[in-house]
NUTI-635693 format. One line per field, with one value per residue (C-alpha): residue number from 1; residue in three letters; x, y, z. Coordinates in Angstrom, 1 decimal. Example, Ala and Ser with C-alpha at 12.3 -4.5 7.8 and 13.67 -1.06 7.14 Angstrom:
<rs>
resi <- c(1,2);
resn <- c(ALA,SER);
east <- c(12.3,13.7);
north <- c(-4.5,-1.1);
up <- c(7.8,7.1);
</rs>
This chain:
<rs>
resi <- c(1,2,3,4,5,6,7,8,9,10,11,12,13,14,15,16,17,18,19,20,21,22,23,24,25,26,27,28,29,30,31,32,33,34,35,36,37,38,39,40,41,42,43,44,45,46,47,48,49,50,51,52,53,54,55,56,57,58,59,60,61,62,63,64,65,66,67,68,69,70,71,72,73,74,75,76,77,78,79,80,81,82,83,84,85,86,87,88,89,90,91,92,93,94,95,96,97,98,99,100,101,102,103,104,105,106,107,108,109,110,111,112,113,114,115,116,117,118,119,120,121,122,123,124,125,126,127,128,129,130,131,132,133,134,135,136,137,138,139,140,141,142,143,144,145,146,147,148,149,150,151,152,153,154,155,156,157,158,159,160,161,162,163,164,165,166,167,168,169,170,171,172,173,174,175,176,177,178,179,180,181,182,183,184,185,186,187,188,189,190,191,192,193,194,195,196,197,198,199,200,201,202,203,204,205,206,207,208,209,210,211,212,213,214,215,216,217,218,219,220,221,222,223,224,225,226,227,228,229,230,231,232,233,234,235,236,237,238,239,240,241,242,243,244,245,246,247,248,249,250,251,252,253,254,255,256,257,258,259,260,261,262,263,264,265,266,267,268,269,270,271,272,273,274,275,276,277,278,279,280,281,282,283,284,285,286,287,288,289,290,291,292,293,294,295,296,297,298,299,300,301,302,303,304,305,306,307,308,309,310,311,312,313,314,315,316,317,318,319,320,321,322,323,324,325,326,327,328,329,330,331,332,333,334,335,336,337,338,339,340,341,342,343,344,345,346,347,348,349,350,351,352,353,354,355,356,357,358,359,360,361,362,363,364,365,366,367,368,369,370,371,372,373,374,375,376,377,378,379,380,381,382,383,384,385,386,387,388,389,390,391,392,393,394,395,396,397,398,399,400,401,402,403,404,405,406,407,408,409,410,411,412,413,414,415,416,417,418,419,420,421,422,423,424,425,426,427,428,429,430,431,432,433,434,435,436,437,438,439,440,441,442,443,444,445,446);
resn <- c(UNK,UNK,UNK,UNK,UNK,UNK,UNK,UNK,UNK,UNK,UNK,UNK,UNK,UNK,UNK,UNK,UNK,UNK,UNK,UNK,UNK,UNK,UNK,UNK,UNK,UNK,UNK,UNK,UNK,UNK,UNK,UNK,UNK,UNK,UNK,UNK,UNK,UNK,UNK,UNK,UNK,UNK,UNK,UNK,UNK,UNK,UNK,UNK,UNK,UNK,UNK,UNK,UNK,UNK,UNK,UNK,UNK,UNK,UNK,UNK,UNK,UNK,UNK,UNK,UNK,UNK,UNK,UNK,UNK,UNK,UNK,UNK,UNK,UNK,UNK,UNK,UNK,UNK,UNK,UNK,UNK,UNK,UNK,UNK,UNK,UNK,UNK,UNK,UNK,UNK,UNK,UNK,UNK,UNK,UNK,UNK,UNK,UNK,UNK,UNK,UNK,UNK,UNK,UNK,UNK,UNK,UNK,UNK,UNK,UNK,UNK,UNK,UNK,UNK,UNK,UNK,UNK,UNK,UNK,UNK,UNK,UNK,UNK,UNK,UNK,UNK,UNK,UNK,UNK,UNK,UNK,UNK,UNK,UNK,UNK,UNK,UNK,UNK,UNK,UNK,UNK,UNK,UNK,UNK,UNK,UNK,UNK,UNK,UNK,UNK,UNK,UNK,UNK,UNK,UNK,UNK,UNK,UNK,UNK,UNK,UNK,UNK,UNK,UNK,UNK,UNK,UNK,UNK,UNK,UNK,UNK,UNK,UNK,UNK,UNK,UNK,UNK,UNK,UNK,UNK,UNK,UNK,UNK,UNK,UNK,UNK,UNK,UNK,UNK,UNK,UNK,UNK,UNK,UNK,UNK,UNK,UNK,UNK,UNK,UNK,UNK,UNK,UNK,UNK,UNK,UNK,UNK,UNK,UNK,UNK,UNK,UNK,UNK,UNK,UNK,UNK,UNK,UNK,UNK,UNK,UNK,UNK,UNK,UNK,UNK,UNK,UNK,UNK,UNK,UNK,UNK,UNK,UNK,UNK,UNK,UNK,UNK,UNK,UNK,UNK,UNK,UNK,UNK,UNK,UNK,UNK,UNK,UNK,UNK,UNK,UNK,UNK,UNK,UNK,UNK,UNK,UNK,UNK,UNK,UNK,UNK,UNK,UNK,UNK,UNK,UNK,UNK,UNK,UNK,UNK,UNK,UNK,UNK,UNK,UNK,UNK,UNK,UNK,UNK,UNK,UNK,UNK,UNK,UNK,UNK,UNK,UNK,UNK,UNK,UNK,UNK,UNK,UNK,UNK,UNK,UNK,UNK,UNK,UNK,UNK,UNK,UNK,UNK,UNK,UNK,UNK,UNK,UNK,UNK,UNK,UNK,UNK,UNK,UNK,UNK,UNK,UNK,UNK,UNK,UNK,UNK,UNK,UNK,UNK,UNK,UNK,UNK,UNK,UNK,UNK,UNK,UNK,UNK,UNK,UNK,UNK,UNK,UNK,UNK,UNK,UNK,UNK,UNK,UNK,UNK,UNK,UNK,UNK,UNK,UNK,UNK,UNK,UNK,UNK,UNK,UNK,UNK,UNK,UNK,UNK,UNK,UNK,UNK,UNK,UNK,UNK,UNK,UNK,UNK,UNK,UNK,UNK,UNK,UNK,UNK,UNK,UNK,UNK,UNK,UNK,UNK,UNK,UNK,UNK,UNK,UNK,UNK,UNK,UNK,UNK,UNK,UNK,UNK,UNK,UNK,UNK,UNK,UNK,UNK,UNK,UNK,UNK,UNK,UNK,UNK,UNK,UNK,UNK,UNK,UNK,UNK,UNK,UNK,UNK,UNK,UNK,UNK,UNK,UNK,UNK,UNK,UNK,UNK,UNK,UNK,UNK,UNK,UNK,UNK,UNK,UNK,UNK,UNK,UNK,UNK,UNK,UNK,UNK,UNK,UNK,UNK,UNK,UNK,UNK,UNK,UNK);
east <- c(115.7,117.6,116.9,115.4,117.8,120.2,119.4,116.0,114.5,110.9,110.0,111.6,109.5,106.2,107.3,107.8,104.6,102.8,104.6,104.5,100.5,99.9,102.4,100.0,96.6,95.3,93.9,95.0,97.3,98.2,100.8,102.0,105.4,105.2,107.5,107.3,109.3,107.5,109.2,107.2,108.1,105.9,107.7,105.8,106.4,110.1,110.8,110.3,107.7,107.7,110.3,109.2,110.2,108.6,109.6,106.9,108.0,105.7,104.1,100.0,98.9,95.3,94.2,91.4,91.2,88.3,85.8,87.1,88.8,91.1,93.9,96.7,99.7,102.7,105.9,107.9,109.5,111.4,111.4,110.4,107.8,106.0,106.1,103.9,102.1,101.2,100.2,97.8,96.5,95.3,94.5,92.2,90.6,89.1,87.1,85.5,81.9,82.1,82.6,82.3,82.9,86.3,89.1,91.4,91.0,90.9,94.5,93.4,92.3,95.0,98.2,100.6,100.7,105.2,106.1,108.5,105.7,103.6,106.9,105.6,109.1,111.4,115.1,115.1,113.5,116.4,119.1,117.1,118.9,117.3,119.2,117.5,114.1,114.4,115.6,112.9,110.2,112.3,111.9,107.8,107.0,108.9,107.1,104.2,104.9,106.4,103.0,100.4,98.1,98.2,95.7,97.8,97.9,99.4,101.0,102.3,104.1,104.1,106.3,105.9,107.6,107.3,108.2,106.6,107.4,105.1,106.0,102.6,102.6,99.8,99.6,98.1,101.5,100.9,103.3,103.7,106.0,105.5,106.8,105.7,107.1,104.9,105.9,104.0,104.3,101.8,100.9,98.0,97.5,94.7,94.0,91.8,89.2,89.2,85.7,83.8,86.6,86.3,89.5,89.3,91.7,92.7,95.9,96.7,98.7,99.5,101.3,103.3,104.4,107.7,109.9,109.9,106.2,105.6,103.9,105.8,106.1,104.3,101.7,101.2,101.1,98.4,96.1,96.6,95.6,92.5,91.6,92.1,90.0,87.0,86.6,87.3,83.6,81.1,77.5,74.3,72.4,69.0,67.7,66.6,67.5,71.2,73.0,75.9,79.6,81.5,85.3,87.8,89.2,86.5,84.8,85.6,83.2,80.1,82.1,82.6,78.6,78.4,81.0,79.1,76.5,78.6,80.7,80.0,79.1,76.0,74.9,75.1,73.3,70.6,71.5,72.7,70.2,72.2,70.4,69.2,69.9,73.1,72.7,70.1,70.7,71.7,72.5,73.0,74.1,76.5,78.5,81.0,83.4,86.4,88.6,91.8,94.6,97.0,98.2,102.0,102.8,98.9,98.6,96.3,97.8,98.7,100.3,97.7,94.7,94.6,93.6,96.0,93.9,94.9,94.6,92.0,91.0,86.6,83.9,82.0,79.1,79.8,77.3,75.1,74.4,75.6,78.4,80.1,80.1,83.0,83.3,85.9,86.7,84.5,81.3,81.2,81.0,78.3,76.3,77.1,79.1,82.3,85.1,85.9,88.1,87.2,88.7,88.7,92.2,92.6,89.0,88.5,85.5,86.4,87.5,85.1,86.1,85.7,86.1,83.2,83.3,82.4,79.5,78.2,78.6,75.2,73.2,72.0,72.7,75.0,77.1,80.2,80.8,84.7,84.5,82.1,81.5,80.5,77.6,76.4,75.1,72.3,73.6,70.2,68.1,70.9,69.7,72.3,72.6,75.9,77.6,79.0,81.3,81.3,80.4,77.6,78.5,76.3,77.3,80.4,81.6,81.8,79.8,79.7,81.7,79.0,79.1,76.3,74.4,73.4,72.5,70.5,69.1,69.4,72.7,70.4,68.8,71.9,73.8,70.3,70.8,74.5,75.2,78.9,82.4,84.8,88.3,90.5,91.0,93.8,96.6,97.8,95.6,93.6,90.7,91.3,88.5,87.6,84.7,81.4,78.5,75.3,71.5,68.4,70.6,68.7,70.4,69.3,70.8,69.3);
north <- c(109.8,106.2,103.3,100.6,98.5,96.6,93.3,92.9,92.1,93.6,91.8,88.9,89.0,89.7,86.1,84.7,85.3,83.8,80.6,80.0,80.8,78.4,75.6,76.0,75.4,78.6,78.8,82.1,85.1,88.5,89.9,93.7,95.1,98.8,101.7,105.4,108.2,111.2,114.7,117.4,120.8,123.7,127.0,129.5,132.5,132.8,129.4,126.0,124.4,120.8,118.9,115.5,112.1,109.0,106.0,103.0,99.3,96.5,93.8,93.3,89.9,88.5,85.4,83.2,79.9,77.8,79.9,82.6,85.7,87.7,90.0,90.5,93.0,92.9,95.8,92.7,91.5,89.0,85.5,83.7,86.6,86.4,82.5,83.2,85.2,83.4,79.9,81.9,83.5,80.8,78.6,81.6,82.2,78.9,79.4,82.8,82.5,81.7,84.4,83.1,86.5,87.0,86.2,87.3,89.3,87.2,87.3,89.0,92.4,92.8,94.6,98.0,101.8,102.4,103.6,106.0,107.5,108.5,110.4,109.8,109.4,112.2,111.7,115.0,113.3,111.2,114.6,116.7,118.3,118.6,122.5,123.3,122.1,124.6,127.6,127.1,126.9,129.6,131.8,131.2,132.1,135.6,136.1,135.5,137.2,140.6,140.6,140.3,142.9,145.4,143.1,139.6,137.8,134.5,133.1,129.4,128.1,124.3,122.2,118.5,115.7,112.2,109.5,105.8,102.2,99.2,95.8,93.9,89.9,87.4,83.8,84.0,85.3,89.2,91.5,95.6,97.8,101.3,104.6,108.3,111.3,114.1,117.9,120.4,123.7,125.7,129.2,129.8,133.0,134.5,138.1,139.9,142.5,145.8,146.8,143.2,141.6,138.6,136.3,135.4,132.8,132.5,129.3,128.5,124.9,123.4,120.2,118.7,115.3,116.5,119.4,121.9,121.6,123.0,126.0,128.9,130.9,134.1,131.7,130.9,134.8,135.3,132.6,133.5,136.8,136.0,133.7,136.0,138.6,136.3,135.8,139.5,141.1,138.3,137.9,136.4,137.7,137.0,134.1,132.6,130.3,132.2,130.6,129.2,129.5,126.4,127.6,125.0,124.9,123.1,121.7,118.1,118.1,118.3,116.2,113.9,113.8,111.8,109.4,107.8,106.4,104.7,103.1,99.1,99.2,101.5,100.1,96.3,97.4,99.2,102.8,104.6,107.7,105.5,102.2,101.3,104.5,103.1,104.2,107.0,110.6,112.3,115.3,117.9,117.2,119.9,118.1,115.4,113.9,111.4,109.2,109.5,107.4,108.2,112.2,112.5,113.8,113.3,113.8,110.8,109.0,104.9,102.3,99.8,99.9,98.3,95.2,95.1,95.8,97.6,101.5,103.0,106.5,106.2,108.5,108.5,110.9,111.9,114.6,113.7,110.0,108.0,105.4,103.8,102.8,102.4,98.5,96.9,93.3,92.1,94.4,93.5,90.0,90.4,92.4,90.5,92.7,94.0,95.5,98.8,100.0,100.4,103.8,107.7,108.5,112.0,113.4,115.9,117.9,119.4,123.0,125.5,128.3,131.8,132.8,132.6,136.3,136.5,134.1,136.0,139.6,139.7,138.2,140.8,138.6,135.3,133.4,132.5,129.5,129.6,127.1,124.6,124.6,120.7,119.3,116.1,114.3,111.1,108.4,106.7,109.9,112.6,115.0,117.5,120.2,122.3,125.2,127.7,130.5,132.5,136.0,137.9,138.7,141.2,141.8,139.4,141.3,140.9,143.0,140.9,138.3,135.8,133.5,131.5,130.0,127.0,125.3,122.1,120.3,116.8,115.9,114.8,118.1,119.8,118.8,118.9,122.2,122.5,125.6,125.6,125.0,128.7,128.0,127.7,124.4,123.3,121.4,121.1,118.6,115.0,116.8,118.6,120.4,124.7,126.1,125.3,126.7,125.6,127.5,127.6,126.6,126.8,129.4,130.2,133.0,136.1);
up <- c(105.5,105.8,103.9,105.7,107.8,105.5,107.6,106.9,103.0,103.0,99.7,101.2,104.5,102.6,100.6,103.2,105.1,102.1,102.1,105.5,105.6,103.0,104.3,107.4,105.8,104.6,101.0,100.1,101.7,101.4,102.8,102.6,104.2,104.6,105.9,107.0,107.9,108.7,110.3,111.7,112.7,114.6,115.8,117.8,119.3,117.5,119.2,118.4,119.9,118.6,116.8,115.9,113.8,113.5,111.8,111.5,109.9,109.8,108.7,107.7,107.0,105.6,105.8,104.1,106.1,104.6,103.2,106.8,107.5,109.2,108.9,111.5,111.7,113.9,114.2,115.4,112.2,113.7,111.8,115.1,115.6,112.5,112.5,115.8,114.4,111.5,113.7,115.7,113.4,110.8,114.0,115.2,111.8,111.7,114.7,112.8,111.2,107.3,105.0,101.3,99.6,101.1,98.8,97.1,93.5,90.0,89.4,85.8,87.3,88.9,87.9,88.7,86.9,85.9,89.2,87.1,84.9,88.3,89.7,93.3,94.9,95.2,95.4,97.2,100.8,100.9,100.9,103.0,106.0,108.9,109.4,106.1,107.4,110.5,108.4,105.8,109.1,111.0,107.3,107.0,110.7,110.1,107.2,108.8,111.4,109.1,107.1,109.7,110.9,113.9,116.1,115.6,118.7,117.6,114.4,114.3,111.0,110.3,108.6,107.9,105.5,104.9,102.7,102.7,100.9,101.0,99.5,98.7,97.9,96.7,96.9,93.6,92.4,92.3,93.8,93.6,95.4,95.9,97.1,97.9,99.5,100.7,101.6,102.9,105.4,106.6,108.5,111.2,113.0,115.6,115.7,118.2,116.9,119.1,118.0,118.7,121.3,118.9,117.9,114.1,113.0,109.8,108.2,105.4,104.3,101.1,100.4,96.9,96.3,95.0,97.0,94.1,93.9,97.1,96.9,97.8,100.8,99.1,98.0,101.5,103.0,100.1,101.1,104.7,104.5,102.4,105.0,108.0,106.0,105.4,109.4,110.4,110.9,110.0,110.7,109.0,106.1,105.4,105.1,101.7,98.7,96.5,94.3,95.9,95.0,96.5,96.7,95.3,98.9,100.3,97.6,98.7,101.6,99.0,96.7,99.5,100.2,97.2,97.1,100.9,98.8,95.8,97.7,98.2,101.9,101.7,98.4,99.8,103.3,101.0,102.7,99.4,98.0,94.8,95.0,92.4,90.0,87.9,84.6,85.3,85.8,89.3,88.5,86.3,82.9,83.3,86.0,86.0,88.0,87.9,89.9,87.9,90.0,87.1,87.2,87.5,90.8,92.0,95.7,95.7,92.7,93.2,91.2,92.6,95.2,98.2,96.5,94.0,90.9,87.8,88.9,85.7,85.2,85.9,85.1,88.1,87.4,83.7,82.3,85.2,85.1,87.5,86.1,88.1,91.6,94.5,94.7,96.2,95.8,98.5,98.3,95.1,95.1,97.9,95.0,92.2,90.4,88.9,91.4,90.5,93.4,97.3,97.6,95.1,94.5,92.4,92.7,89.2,87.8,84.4,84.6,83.1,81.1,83.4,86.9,89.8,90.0,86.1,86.6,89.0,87.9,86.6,90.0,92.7,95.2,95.8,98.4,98.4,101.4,101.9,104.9,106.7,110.4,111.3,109.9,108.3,105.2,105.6,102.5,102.6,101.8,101.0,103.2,104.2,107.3,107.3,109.3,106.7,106.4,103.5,101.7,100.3,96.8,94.5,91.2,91.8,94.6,98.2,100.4,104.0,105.2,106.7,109.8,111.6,108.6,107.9,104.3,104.6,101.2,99.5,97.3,94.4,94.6,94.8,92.2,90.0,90.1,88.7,87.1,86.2,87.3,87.7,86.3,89.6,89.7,93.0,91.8,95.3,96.2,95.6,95.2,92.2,90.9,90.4,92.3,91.8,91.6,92.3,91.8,94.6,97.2,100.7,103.4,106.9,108.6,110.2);
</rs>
């Protein structure tokens, strides 16, 4: 992947933009350059079916104009192009209603993580052959291919790569600069059951920030298989309240149902099960979770947020109570509070200390969900409907792979009724937390 065109200066452009702004009238500016190269790769059939790279280069621009705002981006980085760009758009963001709470950060929050210390760049994106790629993509779909079952109808292997720079400058004098690189690969196949005519499907991807972190091809086959066996031969059991055993592979849509109502938005527009409980328990005292922007190599990991403060590891929920909320600059002014950050990075929930099939050796009866199948959550109340997939487990083992079942709850419920986190914690991922497990949850099914 080539460096970006020796003519043009991003850190220069993004100065420049401030200047300019503030030479034409506006009180504060924020200007970020950013760049990406992304490849992707899909073979099918023992051919290849897509070949595809993308380069993106442009420029995003905020403006506050007396007590207004507005942000504007162009691809056109042309000096003549973003002078335009720049007159229009102050001269347009006078003419917008008045938005006090718009501005930029107090320039004593703010600040940068050592880009060296997060290791989020990989000299390896910048020597990678585009041969290799194929081989390596040409190699997965055979293996794919060489392990599946009798019934496969289809297998289609994946490969994608990318690598991105941004250049961020403040008229209050802050600046950051950033870079990441991303590599991932990934196997889907569709099989056709003889016995019930139906077509399971079954992938499996992963994804590292560094090459030699990508997990490898066996890795891959294993989950895949797994996969494809959990769909083979499903139906409903009965209906009822299990405990539930959340797989770490999914685990982020639950996690997810909580993070809606902490973040600024629904707090300040009073739709957040939330309002009003900082401080006070929400759930078990067993459970706890963290935004931790700091991990080496974190697939969500930053040197600064989007606006520009000092990247902090946060208890979120931490033995239950609720700590802190997700505010960015601007919600948080509107409530009259300190900014925390607008946006999770690494999500964690400590590891326990034995595997899900331990903790459930001793129950008759429990479900494992290995998948969702649509489905929403309501932030005001915390009501929850979803489509599952999963298995019946008794005594820790599975005895029916389950499909057209539905949970349906509230969040604060839910995560009352915490039991304990398994120890298989995904280090592939931003959501970086074991499986969890969870008592009395409500099942509907046959």
């Amino acid at each position: 992947m080539s460096a970006v065109p020796s003519l043009i200066d991003p850190q220069k452009v993004a100065r420049d933009a401030v200047a300019l702004g503030l030479r034409l009238g506006a009180d504060e500016v924020r200007a970020s350059v950013g760049r990406a190269d992304d490849v992707q790769l899909q073979r099918r059939g023992g051919r290849l079916e897509r070949a595809q790279e993308a380069r993106t280069f442009g420029l995003s621009v905020s403006l506050f104009v007396d007590g207004r705002y507005s942000s504007h981006s162009s691809s056109d980085m042309r000096p003549e192009a973003i002078a335009a760009l720049m007159e229009r758009g102050v001269e347009s963001t006078r003419l917008l209603e008045p938005d006090p709470d718009r501005a930029l950060p107090d320039r004593a929050l703010m600040g940068g993580l050592d880009e060296a210390s997060l290791d989020l760049d990989d000299p390896a994106a910048r020597q990678r052959d585009p041969a290799r790629r194929r081989e390596e993509l040409e190699a997965l779909e055979a293996r794919a291919i060489a392990a599946a079952p009798a019934d496969l109808i289809s297998t289609t292997a994946h490969l994608w790569e990318g690598r991105s720079e941004s250049w961020m400058c403040l008229s209050n004098g802050f600046e950051a600069q950033s870079a990441r690189t991303t590599f991932g690969w990934g196997v889907e196949a569709t099989l056709k059951e003889a016995e019930t005519g139906k077509l399971p499907e079954g992938y499996a991807f992963e994804q590292a920030v560094h090459l030699s972190d990508r997990p490898s091809a066996d890795a891959l086959m294993a989950e895949l298989d797994e996969a494809l066996s959990l769909t083979r031969r499903t139906s409903a059991c009965a209906s009822g309240r299990y405990l539930m055993v959340l797989d770490a592979r999914v685990v982020g849509r639950l996690l997810g149902a909580l993070l809606g109502p902490m973040s600024g938005g629904a707090l300040h527009e009073r739709r957040s099960v939330f309002l009003g409980k900082l401080g006070e328990q929400v759930a078990s005292p067993r459970f706890s979770l963290f935004d931790d922007p700091t991990i080496p190599r974190g697939l969500g990991s930053r040197s600064t947020d989007g606006d520009g403060l000092l990247p902090v590891r946060r208890a979120l929920i931490d033995e239950g109570v609720l700590k802190t909320p997700l505010l960015d600059v601007y919600y948080a002014r509107k409530l009259g509070m300190a900014p925390t950050t607008g946006g999770v990075s690494n999500l964690v929930v400590p590891v326990g200390d034995r595997s899900w099939r331990a903790a459930t050796a001793a129950l008759p009866e429990a479900i494992r969900v290995t998948s969702f199948l649509g489905g929403n959550t309501n932030p005001a109340s915390g009501d929850f409907s979803f489509g599952i997939r999963g298995q019946l487990l008794r005594h820790g083992e599975a005895v029916q792979n389950l499909s057209e079942m539905n949970i349906t709850g509230n969040i604060l419920d839910l995560y009352a009724n915490f039991v304990e986190a398994a120890d298989d914690v995904r280090l592939n991922s931003s959501t970086r937390s074991p499986s969890l497990l969870f008592d009395g949850v409500s099942f509907s099914g046959a």
